[in-house]
N, C-alpha and C positions, 0 to 999 in steps of 0.2 A: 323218610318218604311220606311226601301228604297223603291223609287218607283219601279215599270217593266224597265229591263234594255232592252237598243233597242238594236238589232241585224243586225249584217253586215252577210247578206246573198252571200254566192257563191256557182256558178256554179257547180255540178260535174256529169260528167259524161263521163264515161271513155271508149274509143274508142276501142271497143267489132266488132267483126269479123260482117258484116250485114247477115251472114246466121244464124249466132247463135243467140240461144234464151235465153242468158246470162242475155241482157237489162232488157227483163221481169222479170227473177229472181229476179234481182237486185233489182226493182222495188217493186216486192214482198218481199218481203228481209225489206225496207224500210216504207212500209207501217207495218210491225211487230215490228221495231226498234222505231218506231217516239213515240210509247207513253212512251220511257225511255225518251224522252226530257222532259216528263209536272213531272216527276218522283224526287223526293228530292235524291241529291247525299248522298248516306246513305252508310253499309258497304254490305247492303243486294241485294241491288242497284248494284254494283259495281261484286259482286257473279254472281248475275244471269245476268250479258252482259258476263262476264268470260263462263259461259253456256254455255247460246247462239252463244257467238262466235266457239266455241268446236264443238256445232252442225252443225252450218250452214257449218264451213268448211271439217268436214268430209260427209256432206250429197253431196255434189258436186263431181262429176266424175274426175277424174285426166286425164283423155282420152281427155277430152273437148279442142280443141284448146284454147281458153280461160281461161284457170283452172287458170295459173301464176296470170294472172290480175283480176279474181274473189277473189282470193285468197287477192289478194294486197288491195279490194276495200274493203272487208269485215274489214280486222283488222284494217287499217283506219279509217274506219265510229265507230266501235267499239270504239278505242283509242279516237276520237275525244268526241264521247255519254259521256264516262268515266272520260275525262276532263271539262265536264259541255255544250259543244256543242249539239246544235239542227239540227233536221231534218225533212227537208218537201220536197213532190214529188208533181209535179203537170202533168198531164199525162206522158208524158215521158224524164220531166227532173226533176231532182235532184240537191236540195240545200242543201247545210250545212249553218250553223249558227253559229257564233260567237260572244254572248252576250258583248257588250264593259263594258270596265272593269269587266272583267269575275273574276280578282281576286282580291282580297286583299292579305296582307299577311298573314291573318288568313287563308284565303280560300285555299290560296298554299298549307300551310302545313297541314288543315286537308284533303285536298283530297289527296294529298301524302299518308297521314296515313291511309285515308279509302282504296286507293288501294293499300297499305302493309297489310291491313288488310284483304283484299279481297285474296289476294294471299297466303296469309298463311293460309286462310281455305281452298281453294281449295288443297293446299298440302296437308292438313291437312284430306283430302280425299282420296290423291291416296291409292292404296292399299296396296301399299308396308311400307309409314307411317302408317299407319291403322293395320298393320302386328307388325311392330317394336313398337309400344306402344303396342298395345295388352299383347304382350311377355314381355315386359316391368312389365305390370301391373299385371301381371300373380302371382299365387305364387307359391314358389318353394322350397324345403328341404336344408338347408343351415344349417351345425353348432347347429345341433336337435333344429334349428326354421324353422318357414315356413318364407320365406322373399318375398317381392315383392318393385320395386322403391316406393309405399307407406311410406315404411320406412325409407326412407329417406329426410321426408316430415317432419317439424318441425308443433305441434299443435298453429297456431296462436293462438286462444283464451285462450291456457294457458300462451303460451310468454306474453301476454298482461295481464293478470292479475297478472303475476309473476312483469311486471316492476311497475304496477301501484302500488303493495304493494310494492315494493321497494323506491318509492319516496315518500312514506310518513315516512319512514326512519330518523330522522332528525338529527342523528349524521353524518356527511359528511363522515368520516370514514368506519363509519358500514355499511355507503350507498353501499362507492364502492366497498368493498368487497362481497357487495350483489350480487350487479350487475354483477360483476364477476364470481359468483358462476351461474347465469342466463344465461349468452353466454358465449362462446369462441371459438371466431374463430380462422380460420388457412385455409391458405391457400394449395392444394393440387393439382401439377401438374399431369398432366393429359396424360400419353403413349397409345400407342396405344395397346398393349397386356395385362398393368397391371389392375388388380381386386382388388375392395374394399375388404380389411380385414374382414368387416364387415358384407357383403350383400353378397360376392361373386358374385355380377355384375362390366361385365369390366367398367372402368373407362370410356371410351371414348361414353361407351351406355348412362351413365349417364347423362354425357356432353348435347349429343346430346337431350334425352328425354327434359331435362329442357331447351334445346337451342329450340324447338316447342313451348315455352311458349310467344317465345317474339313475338311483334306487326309485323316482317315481317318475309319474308317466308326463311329457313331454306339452305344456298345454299352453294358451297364449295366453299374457297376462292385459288386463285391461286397464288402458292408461300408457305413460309414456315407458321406454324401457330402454336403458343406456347397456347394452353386450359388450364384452369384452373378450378379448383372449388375452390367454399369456404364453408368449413363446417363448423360445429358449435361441440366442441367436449363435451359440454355440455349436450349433449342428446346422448341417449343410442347407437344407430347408426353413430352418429356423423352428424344431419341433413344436407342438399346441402341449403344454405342459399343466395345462389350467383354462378353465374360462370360469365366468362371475356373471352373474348381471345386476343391474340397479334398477328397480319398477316406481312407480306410484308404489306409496302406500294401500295397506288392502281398506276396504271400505270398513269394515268390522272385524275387528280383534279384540276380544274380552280381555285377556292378561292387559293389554297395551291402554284399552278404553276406562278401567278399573281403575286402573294407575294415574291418567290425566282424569279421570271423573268425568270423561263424557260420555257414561250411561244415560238411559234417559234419568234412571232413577236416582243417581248420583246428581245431576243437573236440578232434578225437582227436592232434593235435601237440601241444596246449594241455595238456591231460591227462596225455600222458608226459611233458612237462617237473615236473609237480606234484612 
């Protein structure tokens, strides 16, 4: 078991108007945050600083000469708490902390993932998500069935007993045609005004419901964007077994910009070899 990692303590304390009573806040503010440091970075963890932060900066006045830089101090301390950083106040100064070797490379990407995960419950709250699945989930007169995106939900524990009896199958032949009889997919692009034949929900609602399933939170991407699903036409509805999408490329990617040398600074090595 690793032992206690030490910590590189620094200064913060950010240069607040001396008539305003900001410092105190602040203060205040810190003495409520400090026991997210002794706190295991979890995804529940990661939620309720997402809260807190929500709070603390709408409960501050905008009037405040100070408001920019309360504002600035808060999501800071936040983003830092969230990253695995500590904090401790000793009367009227304030330190952050900096666990050495705060990461591995495990540690990168599950805090990554736990605050993907953070963020896509809190979406997963606003109210206007909250609105769109509801209606989603709702049922509705369709074709003399009541339908809701349930039906478009394949029954795991039948698929799985259906493949499990198929592989004990032992003609190879008869296997695959089982197997075959079990799924089939097909892929289904995705406009934005057409509706499932099936369900009569537009396509794109679709998309998006099962696009809230994944590990981060749910955002538009800029540029063009080709959606897909992939259904299974194997089952009665034809279940969503899958969706993908294709976007523009993003504007900046270091591993990807590194690689073709379209850094700036790759660009200007490029040019004094010329």
């Amino acid at each position: 078991m690793d032992g206690p990692k030490a910590i590189t303590w620094i200064s913060f304390n950010p240069a607040f108007s001396r008539k305003s009573k900001t410092q105190a806040v602040l203060l205040n503010v810190i003495k409520n945050l400090k026991k997210f440091s002794r706190k295991e970075i979890t995804t529940d963890r990661q939620s309720e600083l997402e809260q807190r932060r929500i709070a603390l900066l709408e409960s501050y006045s905008i009037n405040n000469p100070d408001y920019r830089k309360y504002i600035a101090a808060i999501n800071l301390l936040i983003d830092l708490l969230k990253q695995g950083w500590q904090l401790k106040s000793y009367k009227r100064n304030i330190k952050i902390g900096r666990p050495d070797n705060l990461y591995t490379e495990n540690d990168s990407r599950n805090y990554i993932r736990m605050q993907l995960h953070a963020e896509r419950n809190e979406q997963l709250k606003e109210e206007s998500v909250q609105s769109f699945i509801k209606a989603m989930e709702a049922k509705r007169y369709y074709k003399n069935n009541m339908i809701s995106i349930f039906n478009l939900m394949r029954d795991g524990r039948e698929l799985s007993q259906n493949l499990l009896s198929s592989c004990l199958i032992k003609d190879e032949n008869e296997r695959v045609n089982e197997l075959n009889k079990i799924t089939k997919p097909y892929i289904q692009y995705v406009t934005e005004n057409d509706r499932c034949e099936l369900t009569g929900l537009k396509l794109i609602d679709i998309w998006r419901y099962f696009r809230h399933t994944w590990a981060n939170p749910y955002k538009s991407i800029p540029g063009r964007t080709m959606m897909l699903l992939v259904r299974d036409e194997a089952t009665q509805y034809h279940a969503v077994i899958g969706i993908a999408a294709l976007s523009s490329a993003t504007v900046g990617n270091t591993i990807r910009d590194n690689y073709l040398g379209w850094t700036s600074e790759k660009v200007y090595n490029t040019l004094l070899t010329l």
